[in-house]
C-alpha positions, 0 to 999 in steps of 0.5 A: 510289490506295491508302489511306494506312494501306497501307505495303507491297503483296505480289504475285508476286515483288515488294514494292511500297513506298506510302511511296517509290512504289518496286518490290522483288525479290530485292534490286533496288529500282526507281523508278516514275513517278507515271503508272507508280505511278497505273496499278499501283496502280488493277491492284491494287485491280481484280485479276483483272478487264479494265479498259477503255481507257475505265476507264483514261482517267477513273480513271487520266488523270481523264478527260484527253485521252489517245489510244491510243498513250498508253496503249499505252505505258504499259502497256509500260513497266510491263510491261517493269518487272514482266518483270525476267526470261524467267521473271517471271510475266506479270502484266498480260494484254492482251484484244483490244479489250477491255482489260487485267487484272492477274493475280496475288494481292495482299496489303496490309501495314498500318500496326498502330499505334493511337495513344493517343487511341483506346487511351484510348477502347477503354480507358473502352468496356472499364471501362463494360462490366464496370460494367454488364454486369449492368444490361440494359434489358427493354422488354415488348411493350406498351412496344415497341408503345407506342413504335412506335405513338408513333414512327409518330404523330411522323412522321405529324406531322412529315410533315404539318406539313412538306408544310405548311411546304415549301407556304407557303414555296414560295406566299411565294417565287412572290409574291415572285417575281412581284413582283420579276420585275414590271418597272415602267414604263421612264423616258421621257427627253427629249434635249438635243444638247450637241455642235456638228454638224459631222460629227465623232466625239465620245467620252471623255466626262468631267464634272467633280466639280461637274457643270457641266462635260463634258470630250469627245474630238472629232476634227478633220475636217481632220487627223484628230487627236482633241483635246478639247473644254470643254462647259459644262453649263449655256450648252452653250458648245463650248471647245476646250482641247486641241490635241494633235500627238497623239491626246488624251482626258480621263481624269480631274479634280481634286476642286475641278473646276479641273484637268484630266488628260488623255492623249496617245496615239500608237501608230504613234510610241509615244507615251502620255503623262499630262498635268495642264491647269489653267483660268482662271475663263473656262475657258482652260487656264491651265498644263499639265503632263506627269505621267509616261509611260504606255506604253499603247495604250489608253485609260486612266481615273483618279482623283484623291485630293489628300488624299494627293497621288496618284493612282490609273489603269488601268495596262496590260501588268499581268504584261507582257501587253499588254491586261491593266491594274491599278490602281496608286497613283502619288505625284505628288511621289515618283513611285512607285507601289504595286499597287491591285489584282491581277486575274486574268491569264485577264481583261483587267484592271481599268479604269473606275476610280472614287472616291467623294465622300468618297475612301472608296471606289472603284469599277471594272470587271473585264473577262473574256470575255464578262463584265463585274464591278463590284468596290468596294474601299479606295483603297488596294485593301483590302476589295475584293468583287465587286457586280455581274456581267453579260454586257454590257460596262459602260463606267463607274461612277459614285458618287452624291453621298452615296457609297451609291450606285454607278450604271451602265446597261447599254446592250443590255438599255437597263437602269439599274442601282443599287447599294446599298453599305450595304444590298447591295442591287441595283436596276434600271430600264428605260429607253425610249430609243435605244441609246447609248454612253459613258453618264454616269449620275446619278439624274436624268439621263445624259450620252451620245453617240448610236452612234458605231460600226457592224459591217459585213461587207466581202470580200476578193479575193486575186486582183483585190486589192479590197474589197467591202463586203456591208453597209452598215447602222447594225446590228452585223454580225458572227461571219463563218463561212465555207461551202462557197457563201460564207459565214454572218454575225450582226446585232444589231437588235432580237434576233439574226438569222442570215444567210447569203450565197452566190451574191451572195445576202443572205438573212436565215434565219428567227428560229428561233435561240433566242439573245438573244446570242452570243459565238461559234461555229464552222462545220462544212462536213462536218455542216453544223452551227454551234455557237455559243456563249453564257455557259455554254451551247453551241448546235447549230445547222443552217442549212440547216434552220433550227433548233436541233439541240441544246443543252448546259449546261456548269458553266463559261463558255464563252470559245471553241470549235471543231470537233474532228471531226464529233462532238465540240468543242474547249473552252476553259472558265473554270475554278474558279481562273479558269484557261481550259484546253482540253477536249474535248466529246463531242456524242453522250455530252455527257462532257467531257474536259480534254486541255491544262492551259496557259491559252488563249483561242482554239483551233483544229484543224489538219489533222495532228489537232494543236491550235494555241491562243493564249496569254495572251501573244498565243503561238501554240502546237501541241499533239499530242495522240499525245505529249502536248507542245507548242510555240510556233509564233509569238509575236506578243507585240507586239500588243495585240489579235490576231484568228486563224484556221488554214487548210491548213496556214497561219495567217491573223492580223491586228492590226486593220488588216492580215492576215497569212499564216503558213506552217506548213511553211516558217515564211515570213510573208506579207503579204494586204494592209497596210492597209485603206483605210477611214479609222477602221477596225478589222478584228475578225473575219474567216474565209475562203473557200479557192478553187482559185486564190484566197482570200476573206477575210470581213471583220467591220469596226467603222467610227467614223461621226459622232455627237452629244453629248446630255442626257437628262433625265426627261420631265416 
């Protein structure tokens, strides 16, 4: 752009106004565009030269996503501006494949005025001048080598006592360093089982402020309902205290550890209701009653504070997106409720609330895509400040008793993790024992349940209508990628693997993927290359080979990719303001180019070179890239979680326990099955494998399997 001292630009028969971005000629006062103003403006300030497409792209778009006949157009249009007449000079020259010029002599008017501040500086510079003009300092030789030899002693020095410095510095942080980096012995723990083994699911754990007793969610074999059961801490005595028509799950205490809420869930129904139990000394549940309605279908979390009669939740459907949660502060006695915090809409909100012994402070988790923050704030959601930020998901917080400390582990790295609030201070442990989920910690021990979950790979047949499950491990199988012979998949057991199935064959390829995790990836049947991606690295990787081709590392998260061609890669990156745009990156030049500004969080590419991506709203929008528009081609606002993928001409979807089949050409929805028939099942992945008469669809299914509720304590 043009400096901002340049009011008027003359060329050929035209005067161009910077102030109203305006054109002038004999009398006529023509508007420009801000594009059309951006691209005249970059001509004059590069006359007389060919400036290139590629020039134009990130000088004038800024490296946006912007095809041809954009430009073309453009161009044109400009054109047709400067070319009022037969006889206007032709301004803009087109150079095969090479580019444009500008063509014509340019002469910039600016603005004269000085203002007083630098009159008044010229002014004292001249009266100095006339005062001194006779005084002039003469240095003789000997004095001029006298100061250059002194100068090149003092850099000597410096130079010296600087290499010195920069080696101390650099010893002091390698010692500490290794000191750091130095892991110490992991805690041995031993195990208790607190649960009854009856071949049930227990989850929702949730003990008491005084710690002696364990609210737990266990569902019932014979009817499949979750209620929730009483376990004192120290008889381990199992009580049932609530038995629902409904799902029911503890979600929160009273601070004297006599009252209980907890809530109903029925999604099929609707229904999501917060309840209030209180107990009898025996541990009967003495009254109940119903707090407020919910409207969530999810679990929420809570705290209590009864100093000010309130209470503080996970409240979903933040910004009317359905998956998305703040805290708010609801009254008991009044019922109204005021916003505690205010997450971004590119996360998944705030959840896992927690308050400390001296209702002080709170303490929550922040989800985002692949990322997990734990944050502090007031109760009233001043002061807030992130802590703590992982690649794993964390699941809750706890307070110590004195309320400096905040607790959590982190289940896949097996790490407990310790937070000082006044000192700042972050601190972690290894822990030496078996994976295990819905994790209470305290300094001497943990409350857990062992897994309760596993990922299995299934496929489906459109033909025959049946399902066949290919694995059948207490590993996590997932990221199902479609290829030409079958298909590839992920487990997670003791690091990443990658494996492959074709022909009926299960094969586990070779551990030559440098990867300790994954959030992603994409397959690419034309090069045969995966990339995969992680944190804020992309990863090439071949298959067939089995090794990594290439590996690049971005400025900013990673939420989802895939293919665009055979050399470059659809993005969508977390940006500086939180925003997740989409871009593009060029495998070859590794130069990223942002090419939709609206928000997204997956992407894929269709067969007509347009881009359909998802929205925060669960839209579905198609991009072109030729016009630079977009569209919504469904909107499956609804549905809290929604898992796609886009195939000839068609959009496959599911919302966890169905797929669905969208035409793209007739705007017809089909059914490719309704339901699936395993019992506790969630489908939360798939791809597909397009046969000349037939569809297989590659399932990643998460099944509930039976588990136990355990004390760990230190070994002695």
């Amino acid at each position: 752009m043009l400096d901002a001292n340049i009011t008027q630009v003359k060329f050929a028969d035209w005067l161009l106004l910077t102030r109203s971005c305006s054109l002038v000629s004999d009398g006529t006062t023509q508007e420009l565009t801000p594009l059309n103003y951006k691209i005249l403006c970059y001509f004059i300030l590069n006359p007389n030269r060919i400036v290139s497409r590629d020039e134009f792209i990130s000088s004038v778009w800024e490296n946006h996503y912007v095809d041809d006949n954009a430009i073309n157009k453009a161009i044109s249009d400009l054109r047709r501006i400067l070319k009022s007449s037969d006889s206007a000079q032709i301004l803009i020259k087109t150079h095969y494949k090479k580019g444009y010029s500008f063509v014509g002599d340019v002469e910039f008017v600016r603005e004269t005025k000085v203002d007083d501040e630098d009159k008044r500086l010229n002014q004292v510079l001249e009266e100095n001048a006339q005062q001194d003009h006779h005084i002039e300092p003469i240095l003789t030789s000997y004095e001029q080598e006298k100061s250059a030899s002194a100068q090149i002693k003092f850099f000597q020095i410096f130079s010296t006592q600087f290499f010195l410095s920069i080696l101390v510095i650099f010893i002091c942080v390698s010692a500490g360093s290794y000191w750091y980096l130095k892991e110490p012995e992991p805690i041995q723990f031993e195990s208790k089982k607190l649960s009854i083994s009856d071949d049930s699911i227990y989850f929702s754990l949730s003990p008491s402020p005084s710690n002696e007793k364990l609210a737990v969610t266990k569902e019932n074999v014979k009817t499949g309902i979750d209620e929730i059961f009483l376990i004192d801490l120290d008889t381990h005595k199992n009580t049932k205290i609530i038995s629902e028509q409904h799902d029911s799950y503890p979600i929160g205490w009273a601070s004297n550890s006599n009252s209980i809420y907890y809530q109903i869930i029925n999604n099929a129904m609707k229904v999501c209701e917060i309840w209030r139990a209180d107990f009898k000394v025996s541990n009967e549940v003495s009254f109940k009653e119903k707090v407020l309605d919910c409207d969530s279908q999810y679990i929420l979390s809570m705290v209590t504070d009864e100093q000010h009669n309130r209470i503080i939740y996970t409240k979903f459907s933040y910004r009317n997106v359905p998956s998305l949660s703040a805290l708010v502060a609801r009254d008991l006695e009044t019922g109204e409720e005021f916003q505690v915090t205010s997450p971004n809409i590119d996360s998944y909100g705030d959840r896992f609330v927690s308050l400390s012994p001296n209702k002080e402070k709170i303490a929550f988790v922040r989800r985002q895509t692949g990322i997990s923050q734990i944050h502090i704030a007031n109760p009233d959601g001043s002061m807030q400040r992130k802590v703590h930020e992982s690649n794993e998901s964390i699941n809750r917080v706890e307070w110590d008793e004195g309320s400096q400390l905040l607790l959590w582990y982190e289940t896949k790295s097996r790490q407990l993790f310790s937070y000082d609030v006044n000192l700042a201070s972050l601190s972690k442990t290894a822990v030496s024992s078996r994976n295990y989920s819905n994790i209470v910690v305290s300094s001497d021990s943990f409350i857990a349940t062992t897994k309760s979950s596993d990922a299995d790979i299934y496929t489906y047949n459109t033909i025959a209508n049946t399902f066949e499950q290919i694995t059948d491990t207490r590993n996590n199988e997932f990221s199902p990628m479609s290829s030409d012979n079958g298909f590839y998949f992920f487990s997670e057991n003791e690091g990443l693997k990658l494996n492959s199935y074709s022909s009926g064959e299960l094969t586990v390829l070779a551990d030559a993927l440098d990867m300790d995790s994954l959030v992603g990836g994409d397959f690419n049947k034309s090069n045969g290359l995966m990339a995969l991606h992680q944190s804020d690295q992309v990863v090439l990787f071949r298959p067939e080979d089995k090794k990594e081709v290439d590996r690049f590392k971005l400025d900013n998260q990673v939420v989802h990719l895939a293919w665009l061609n055979m050399t470059k890669l659809l993005l969508i990156l977390e940006g500086n303001q939180s925003e997740q745009h989409i871009w593009t990156l060029d495998l070859e030049t590794e130069k990223l180019q942002k090419i939709i500004h609206h928000d997204a969080r997956r992407v894929f590419k269709s067969s007509s070179n347009k881009i359909i991506y998802q929205d925060f709203y669960n839209n579905l929008h198609i991009f072109d890239p030729t016009e630079g528009t977009s569209q919504i081609l469904l909107s499956l606002k609804g549905y809290p979680y929604i898992n796609w993928r886009y195939l000839d001409n068609h959009i496959y979807y599911s919302t966890g326990k169905n797929l669905m089949k969208y035409s793209l050409e007739t705007q017809q929805e089909t059914v490719v099955f309704s339901e699936f028939s395993e019992k506790d099942s969630f489908i939360f992945d798939f791809s597909i494998v397009k046969k000349s008469d037939f569809e297989n669809i590659i399932l990643q299914i998460h099944r509930l399997m039976s588990n136990e509720v355990v004390l760990l304590e230190r070994a002695k």
